[in-house]
C-alpha positions in Angstrom: 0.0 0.0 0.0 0.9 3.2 -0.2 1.9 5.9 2.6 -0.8 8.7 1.8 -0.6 11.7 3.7 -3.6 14.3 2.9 -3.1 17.9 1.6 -4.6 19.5 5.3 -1.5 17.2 6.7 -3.8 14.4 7.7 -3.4 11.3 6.3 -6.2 9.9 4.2 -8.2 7.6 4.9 -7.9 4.0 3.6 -10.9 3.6 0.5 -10.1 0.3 0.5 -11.0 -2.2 3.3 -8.6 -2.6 5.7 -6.2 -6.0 5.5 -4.0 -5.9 8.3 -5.7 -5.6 11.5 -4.7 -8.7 13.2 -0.8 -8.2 12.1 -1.5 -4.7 13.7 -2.3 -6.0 16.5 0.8 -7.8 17.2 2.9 -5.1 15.5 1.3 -2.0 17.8 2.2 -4.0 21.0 1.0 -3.8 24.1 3.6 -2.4 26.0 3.2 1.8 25.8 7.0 2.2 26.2 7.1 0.5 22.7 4.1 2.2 21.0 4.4 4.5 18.4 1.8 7.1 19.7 1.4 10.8 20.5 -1.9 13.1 21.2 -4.4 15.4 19.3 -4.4 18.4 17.9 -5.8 21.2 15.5 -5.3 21.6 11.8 -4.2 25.1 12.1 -1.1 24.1 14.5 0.1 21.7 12.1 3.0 22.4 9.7 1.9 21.3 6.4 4.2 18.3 6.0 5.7 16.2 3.0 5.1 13.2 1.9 6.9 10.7 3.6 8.7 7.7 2.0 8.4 4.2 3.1 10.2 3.2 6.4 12.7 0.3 6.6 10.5 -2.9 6.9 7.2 -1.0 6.6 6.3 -3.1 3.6 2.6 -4.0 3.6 2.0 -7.7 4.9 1.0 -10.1 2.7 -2.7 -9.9 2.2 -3.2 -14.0 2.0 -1.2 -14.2 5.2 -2.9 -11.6 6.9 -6.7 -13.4 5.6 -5.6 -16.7 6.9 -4.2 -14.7 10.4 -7.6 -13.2 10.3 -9.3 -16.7 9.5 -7.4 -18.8 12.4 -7.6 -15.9 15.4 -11.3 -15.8 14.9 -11.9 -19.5 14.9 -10.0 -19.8 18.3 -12.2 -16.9 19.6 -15.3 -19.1 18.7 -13.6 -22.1 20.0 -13.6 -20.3 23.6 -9.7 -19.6 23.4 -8.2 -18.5 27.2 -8.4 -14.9 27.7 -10.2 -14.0 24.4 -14.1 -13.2 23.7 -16.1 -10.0 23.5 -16.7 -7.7 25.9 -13.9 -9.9 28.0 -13.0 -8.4 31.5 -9.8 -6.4 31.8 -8.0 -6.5 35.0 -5.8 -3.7 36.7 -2.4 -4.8 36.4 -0.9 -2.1 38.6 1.2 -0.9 35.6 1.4 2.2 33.9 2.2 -0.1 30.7 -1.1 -1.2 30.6 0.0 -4.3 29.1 -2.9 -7.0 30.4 -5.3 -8.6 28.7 -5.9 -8.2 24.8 -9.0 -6.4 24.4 -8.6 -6.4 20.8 -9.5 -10.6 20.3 -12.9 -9.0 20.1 -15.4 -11.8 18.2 -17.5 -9.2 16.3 -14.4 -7.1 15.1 -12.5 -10.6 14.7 -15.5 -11.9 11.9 -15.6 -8.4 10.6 -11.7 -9.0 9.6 -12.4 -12.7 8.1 -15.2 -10.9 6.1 -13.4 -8.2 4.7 -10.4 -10.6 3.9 -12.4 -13.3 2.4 -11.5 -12.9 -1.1 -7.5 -13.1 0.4 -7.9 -16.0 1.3 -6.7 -19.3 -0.5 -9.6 -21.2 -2.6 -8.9 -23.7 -0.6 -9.6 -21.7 3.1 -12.5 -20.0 1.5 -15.0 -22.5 2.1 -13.5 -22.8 5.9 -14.3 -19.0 6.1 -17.6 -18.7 4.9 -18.8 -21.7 7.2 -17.5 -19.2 10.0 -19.6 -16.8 8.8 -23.0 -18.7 8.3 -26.0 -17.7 10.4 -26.5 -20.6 12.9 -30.1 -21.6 10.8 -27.6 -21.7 8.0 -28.0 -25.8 5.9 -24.7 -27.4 6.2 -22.0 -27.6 8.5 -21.1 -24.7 10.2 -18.0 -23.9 12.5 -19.7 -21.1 14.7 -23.0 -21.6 16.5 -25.3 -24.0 14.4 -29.0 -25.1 14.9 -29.8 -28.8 13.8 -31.6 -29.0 10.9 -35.3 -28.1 11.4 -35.0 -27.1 14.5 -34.6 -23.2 14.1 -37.8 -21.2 15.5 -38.2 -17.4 15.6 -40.8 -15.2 17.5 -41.0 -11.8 16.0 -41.6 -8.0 17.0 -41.9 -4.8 14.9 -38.1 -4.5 14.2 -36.6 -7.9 15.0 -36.9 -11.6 14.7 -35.3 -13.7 17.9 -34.3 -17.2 16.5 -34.0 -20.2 19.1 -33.0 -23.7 18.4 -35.8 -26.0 19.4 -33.6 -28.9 19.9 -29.8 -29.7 20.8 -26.8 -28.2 22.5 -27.8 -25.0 21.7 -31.5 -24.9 22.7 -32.4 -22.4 25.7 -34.6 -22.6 28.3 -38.0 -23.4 27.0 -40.4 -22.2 30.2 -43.4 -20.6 28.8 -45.2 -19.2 31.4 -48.3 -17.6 29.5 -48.5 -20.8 27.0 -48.1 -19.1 23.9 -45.6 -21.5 22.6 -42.9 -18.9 22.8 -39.8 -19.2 25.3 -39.8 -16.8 27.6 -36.6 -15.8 27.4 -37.4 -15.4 23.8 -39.8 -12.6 24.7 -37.5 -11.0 27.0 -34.8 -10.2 24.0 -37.1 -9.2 21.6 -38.8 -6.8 24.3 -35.5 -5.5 25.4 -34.3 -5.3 21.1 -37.0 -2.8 20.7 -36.1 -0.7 23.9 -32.8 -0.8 22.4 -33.8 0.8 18.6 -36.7 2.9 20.7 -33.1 4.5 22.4 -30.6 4.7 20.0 -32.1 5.0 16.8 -35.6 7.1 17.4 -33.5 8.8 21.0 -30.0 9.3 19.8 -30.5 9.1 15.6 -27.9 6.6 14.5 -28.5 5.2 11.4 -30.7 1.8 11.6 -29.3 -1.1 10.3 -29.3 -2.1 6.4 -32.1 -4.7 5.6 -31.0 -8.3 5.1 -33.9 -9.0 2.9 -35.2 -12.0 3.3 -32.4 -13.6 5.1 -33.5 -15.5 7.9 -36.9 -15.7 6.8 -38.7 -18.9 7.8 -41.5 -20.1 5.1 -43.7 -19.3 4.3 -44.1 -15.7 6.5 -42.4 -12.8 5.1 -40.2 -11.1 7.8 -38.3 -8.9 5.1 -35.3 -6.8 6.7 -36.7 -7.6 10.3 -33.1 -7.9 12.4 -32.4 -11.5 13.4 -30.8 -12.4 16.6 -29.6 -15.9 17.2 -29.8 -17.1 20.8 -26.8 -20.3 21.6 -25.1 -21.4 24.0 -21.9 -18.7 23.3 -21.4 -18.2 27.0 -19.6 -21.7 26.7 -17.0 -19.8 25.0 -16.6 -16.8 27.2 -18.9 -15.0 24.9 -21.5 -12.7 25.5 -22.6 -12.1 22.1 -21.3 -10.4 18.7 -22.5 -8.9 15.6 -22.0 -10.3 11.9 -21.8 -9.0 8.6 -23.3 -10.0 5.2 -22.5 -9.1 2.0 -19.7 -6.7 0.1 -18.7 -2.8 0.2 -18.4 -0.6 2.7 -21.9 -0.8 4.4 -23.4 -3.9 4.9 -26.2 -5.1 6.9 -26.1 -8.0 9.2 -27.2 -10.4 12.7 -26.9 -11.1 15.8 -25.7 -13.7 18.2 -26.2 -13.5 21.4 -25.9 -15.9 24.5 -29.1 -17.9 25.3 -29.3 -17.2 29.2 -26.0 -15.2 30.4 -25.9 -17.4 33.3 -21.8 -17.8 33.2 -20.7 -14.2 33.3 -20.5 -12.5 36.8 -22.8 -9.6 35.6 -26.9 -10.5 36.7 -27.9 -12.2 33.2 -30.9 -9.9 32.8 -27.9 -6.7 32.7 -25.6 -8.6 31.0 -28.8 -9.3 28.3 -29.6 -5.9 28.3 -25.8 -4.0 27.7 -25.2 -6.9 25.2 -27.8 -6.5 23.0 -27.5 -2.2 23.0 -23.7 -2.7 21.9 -23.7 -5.3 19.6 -26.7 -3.7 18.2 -24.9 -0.5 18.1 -22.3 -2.5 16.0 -25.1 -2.9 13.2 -25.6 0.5 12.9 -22.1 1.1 12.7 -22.0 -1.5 10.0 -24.9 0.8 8.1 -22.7 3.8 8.1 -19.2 2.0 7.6 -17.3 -0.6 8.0 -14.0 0.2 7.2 -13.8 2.5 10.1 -11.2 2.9 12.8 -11.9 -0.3 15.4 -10.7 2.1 18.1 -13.7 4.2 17.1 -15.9 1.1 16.8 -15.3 -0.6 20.4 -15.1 3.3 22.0 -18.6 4.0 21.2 -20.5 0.8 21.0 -19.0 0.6 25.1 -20.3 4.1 25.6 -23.7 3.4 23.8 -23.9 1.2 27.0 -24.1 3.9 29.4 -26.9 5.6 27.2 -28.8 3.0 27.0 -28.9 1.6 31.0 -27.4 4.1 32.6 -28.0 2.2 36.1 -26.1 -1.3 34.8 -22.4 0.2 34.8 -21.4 -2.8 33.6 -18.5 -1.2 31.3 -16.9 0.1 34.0 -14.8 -2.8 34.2 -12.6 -2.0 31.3 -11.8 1.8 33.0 -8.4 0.0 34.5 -7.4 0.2 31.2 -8.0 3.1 29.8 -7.0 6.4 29.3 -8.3 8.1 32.4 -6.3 5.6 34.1 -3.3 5.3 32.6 -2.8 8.7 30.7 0.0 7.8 28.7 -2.1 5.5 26.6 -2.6 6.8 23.3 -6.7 7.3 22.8 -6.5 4.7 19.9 -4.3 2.2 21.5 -5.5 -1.5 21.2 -5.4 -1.9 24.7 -8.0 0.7 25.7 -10.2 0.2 22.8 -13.2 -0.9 25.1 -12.0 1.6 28.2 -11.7 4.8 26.0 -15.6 4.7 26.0 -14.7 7.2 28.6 -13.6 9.8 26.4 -17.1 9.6 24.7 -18.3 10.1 27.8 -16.2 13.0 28.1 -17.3 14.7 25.0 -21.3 13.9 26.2 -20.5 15.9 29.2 -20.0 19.0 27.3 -21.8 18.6 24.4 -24.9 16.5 24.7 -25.3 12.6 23.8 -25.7 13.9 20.0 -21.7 14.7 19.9 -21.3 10.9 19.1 -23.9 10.9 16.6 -22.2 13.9 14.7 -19.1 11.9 15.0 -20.4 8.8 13.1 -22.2 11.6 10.8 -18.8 12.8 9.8 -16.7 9.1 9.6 -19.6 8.5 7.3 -17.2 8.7 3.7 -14.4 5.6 3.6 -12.1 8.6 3.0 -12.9 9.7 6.5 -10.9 8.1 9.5 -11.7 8.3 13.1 -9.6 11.5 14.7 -10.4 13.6 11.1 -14.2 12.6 12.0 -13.9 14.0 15.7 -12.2 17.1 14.9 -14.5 17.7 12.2 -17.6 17.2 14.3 -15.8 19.1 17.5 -15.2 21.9 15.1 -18.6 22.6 14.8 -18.6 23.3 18.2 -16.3 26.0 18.2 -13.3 23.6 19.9 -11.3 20.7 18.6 -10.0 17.4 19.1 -6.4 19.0 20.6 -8.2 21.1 23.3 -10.8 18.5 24.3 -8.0 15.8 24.6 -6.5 18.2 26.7 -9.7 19.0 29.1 -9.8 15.3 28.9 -6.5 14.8 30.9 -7.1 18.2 33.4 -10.9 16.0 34.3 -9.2 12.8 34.5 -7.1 14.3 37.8 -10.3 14.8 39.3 -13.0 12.2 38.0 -15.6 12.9 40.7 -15.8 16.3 40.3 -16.7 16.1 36.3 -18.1 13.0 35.7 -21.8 12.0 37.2 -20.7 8.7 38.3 -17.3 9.7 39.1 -16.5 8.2 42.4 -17.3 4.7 40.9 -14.2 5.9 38.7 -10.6 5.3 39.0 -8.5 8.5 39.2 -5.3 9.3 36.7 -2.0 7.8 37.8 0.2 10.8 38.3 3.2 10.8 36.6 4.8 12.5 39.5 4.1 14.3 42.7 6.0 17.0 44.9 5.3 18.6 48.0 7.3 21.4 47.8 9.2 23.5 51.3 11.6 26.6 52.1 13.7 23.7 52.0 12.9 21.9 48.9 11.3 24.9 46.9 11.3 23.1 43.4 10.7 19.8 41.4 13.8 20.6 39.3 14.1 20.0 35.2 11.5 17.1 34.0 11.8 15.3 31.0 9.5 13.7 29.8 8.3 12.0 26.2 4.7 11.7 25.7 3.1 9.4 22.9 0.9 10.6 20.3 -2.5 11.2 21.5 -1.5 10.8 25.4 -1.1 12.9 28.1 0.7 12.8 31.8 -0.2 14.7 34.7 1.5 16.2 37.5 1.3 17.3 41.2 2.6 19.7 42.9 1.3 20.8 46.7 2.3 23.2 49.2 3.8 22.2 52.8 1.8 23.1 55.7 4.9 25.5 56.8 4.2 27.8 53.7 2.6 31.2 54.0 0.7 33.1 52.5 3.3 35.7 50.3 4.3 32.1 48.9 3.5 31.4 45.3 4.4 28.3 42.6 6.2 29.7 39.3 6.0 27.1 36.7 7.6 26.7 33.1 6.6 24.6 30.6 8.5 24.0 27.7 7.0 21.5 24.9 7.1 21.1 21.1 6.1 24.1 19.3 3.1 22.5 17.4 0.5 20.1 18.5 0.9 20.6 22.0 -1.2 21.4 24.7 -1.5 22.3 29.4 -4.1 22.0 31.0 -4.3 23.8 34.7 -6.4 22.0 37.7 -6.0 24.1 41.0 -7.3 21.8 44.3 -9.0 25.1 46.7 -9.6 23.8 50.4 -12.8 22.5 51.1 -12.6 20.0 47.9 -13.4 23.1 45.4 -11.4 23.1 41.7 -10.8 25.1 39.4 -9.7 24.3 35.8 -8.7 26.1 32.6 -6.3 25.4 29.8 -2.8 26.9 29.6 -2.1 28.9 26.9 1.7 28.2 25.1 2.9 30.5 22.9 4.1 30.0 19.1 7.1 28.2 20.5 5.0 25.9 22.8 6.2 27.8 26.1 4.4 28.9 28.9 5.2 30.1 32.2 3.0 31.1 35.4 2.5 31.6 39.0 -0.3 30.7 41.4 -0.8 31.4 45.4 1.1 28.5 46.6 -0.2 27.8 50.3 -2.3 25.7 52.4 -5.1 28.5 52.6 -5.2 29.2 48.8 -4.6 25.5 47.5 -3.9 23.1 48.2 -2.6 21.0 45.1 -1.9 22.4 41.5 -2.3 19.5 39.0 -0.4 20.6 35.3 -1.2 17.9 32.5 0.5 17.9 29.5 -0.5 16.6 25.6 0.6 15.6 22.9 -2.2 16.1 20.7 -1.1 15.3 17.3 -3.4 13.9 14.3 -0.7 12.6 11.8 -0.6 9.2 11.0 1.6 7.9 8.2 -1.9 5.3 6.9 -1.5 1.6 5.5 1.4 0.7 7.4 -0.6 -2.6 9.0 -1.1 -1.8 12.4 -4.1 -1.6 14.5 -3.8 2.1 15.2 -6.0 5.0 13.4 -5.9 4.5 9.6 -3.7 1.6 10.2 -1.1 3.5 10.4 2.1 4.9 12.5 2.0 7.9 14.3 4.3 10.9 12.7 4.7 12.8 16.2 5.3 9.8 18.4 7.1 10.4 21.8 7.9 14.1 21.8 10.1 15.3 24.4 8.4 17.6 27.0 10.2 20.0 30.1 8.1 20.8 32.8 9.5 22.8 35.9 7.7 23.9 39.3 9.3 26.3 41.7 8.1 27.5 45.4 8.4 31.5 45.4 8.3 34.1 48.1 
């Protein structure tokens, strides 16, 4: 492929679909000192830069390698493999690296690859990959969830059909408490389907999804373009449910598969039916506006769609350990907080409405349009842009309870470093620090009791002279903050003083971004664009001194 860069010094997006992902994946790494990564920024900040040339031993992969990569991590997903599955819990590790669990082995965004690589693949895998991809009802052998044959039954409601299998392994509970020959369980999804299109299609105005036609229709009874969701036995597998595609292009309708009774997931099963269905859902609608999108932008929103839907569940809180509110220095697009970065949604809802996201997917519409170029687009209607809002994003972060609703659920940012500062240790001396692409680190600086009032804190910040940002959080006694962005000069300098003592603060929190946009596209990696960052780990100086 080539290395594209666009003439506003963004790169362009991909127009065709996307054929590395799962090399990405390995090739990104999950360890942040090795990532490649720095934060966001404005257009107008930006140098207009050249066109790079290749880098050493950035040759695209091999696309047949990459479709039968694609073909095999998916299968072991579906075969339950250990620490895989969607929507899969991510611990704390107690490391800035971030390096646990993989959220990317995602099942939906794993069949989305094998789909889009298909025509990769060897004649002779082909046939393996579409039995992957067959609905459950589907004749034949299929490697995925399968029904017998006959035994697929469907109860329908105004926008779905909920298929169940009335005999073998994957057949669910069958209680039917008012007789009406329908499972109860049955009842429950389709009920809780419609609550789910009632709030984010007709509530926030995503796109619905593409009709299937007549796909999944049982004779006789026309059900044309009705949604199908397939209930099975995926918790087996770790799995709590996914979203298929069908067809070719770059929007393509699709099903569901969901688990048939969510009893082996820690969750209650009725809120793990409920946030299930509203993101995997959410992934159809995606699939209706495109599908080559950024899978950062994908996971981040479908997680957050969670939140808007049942609000009271909270179940995505578990993937906030790794994320970047926790860990600040992970890039916004970085595989490992794909599912945790729903937090930066949440973020943007704060101060703009629920109908932020919607603009968002508005403007990632076009297959020329990649995830960041999307946001800033749709934050620059809004008078701000993705470099200042990544910035508020890492000032809030210092102090989740005091921005967020829920907040003190929420883990706080892991400082980067922390002084208390005396007459006798009046400064935290010369930091230097680098700062990956679309990251950020915070620091702390508070006041020993023994200060007095005609104390003040002089800080200098010296950082990269585009693409930059500070952010400012003063701690006031009695738990009141105030916050507001620094301003740096051409040259990407500031410097300042505050009251520096107990009775006027009693910590000053400084964060710093790299906000950067520029991705060299196509290089096979699971970042924005698939590509490598251009501004990756820019060096930063940061100095704080006790005055009197």
């Amino acid at each position: 492929m080539s290395n594209r860069v666009s003439p506003d010094g963004l790169p362009a997006r991909p127009s065709a679909r996307p054929i590395a992902r799962v090399i990405g994946r390995a090739t990104v790494g999950l360890a942040l000192a090795a990532a490649l990564v720095v934060p966001l920024q404005s257009v107008a900040d930006e140098p207009t830069p050249t066109p790079e040339t290749a880098t050493p031993g950035a040759a695209a992969p091999d696309p047949a390698a990459v479709a039968i990569e694609a073909l095999e991590t998916a299968e072991d997903l579906l075969a339950g493999a250990p620490a895989t599955g969607t929507r899969g819990l991510v611990p704390d590790t107690g490391s800035d690296s971030g390096s646990a669990a993989d959220p990317t082995t995602d099942v939906t965004l794993a069949l989305l690859d094998v789909r889009q690589s298909l025509d990769d693949l060897p004649a002779s895998e082909q046939d393996r990959a579409r039995r992957l991809l067959s609905r459950p009802s589907s004749p034949g052998p299929t490697d995925s969830i399968g029904y017998p044959v006959g035994a697929d039954r469907a109860y329908c409601s105004e926008h779905f059909c909920v298929h169940w299998a009335a005999s073998g392994h994957h057949r669910p509970d069958l209680t039917d408490e008012n007789a009406n020959d329908v499972p109860d369980q049955v009842e429950r999804v389709a009920q809780e389907a419609e609550v789910v299109w009632t709030k984010e299609i007709y509530g926030l105005g995503f796109l619905p999804p593409l009709s299937d036609g007549t796909r999944g229709n049982l004779a006789p009874e026309d059900r044309t373009g009705l949604i199908d969701i397939y209930l099975g036995d995926t918790g087996a597998q770790g799995i709590y449910g996914y979203a298929e595609t069908e067809g070719r292009g770059s929007r393509l309708s699709g099903f569901l598969v969901i688990d048939d009774d969510f009893e082996d997931f820690p969750t209650p099963p009725l809120d793990s039916m409920k946030v299930t269905l509203a993101h995997e859902f959410f992934h159809l609608s995606q699939f209706s506006t495109d599908v080559t999108e950024d899978q950062w932008l994908m996971e981040g929103t479908a997680t957050w769609i969670e939140e808007q839907v049942h609000d009271d569940i909270n179940d995505n809180r578990q993937y906030l350990s790794l994320s970047s509110l926790r860990h600040q220095d992970m890039p916004l697009d970085h595989p490992d907080g794909w599912y945790g970065n729903w937090i930066f949604f949440e973020h943007l809802t704060k101060s703009y409405g629920a109908g932020i996201v919607q603009e968002i997917w508005h403007e990632a519409r076009s297959a020329r349009v990649f995830s960041f170029q999307a946001i800033q687009a749709a934050l620059g209607k809004h008078g701000s842009s993705l470099a200042d809002d990544l910035s508020r994003f890492a000032g809030s972060n210092t102090i989740p309870a005091k921005f967020y609703p829920e907040g003190r659920s929420y883990p706080s940012a892991r400082t980067a470093g922390a002084w208390t500062l005396a007459w006798s240790r009046p400064t935290t001396g010369t930091v230097r620090t680098r700062i990956p692409q679309l990251g950020s680190k915070s620091y702390s600086i508070a006041p020993h009791a023994a200060l007095s009032s005609k104390w003040r804190l002089r800080v200098t910040i010296d950082a990269p002279s585009y693409s930059t940002r500070a952010y400012l959080v003063l701690h006031r006694p009695g738990g009141v903050t105030q916050r507001k962005p620094i301003r740096l000069n051409s040259s990407g300098n500031a410097s300042f003083s505050v009251p520096f003592h107990r009775g006027s603060v009693t910590k000053v929190s400084v964060s710093l971004s790299n906000t950067s946009r520029r991705f060299s596209c196509d290089r096979g990696t699971a970042r924005s664009c698939e590509g490598v960052p251009r501004d990756s780990n820019r060096l930063f100086r940061l100095r704080a001194t006790a005055t009197s």
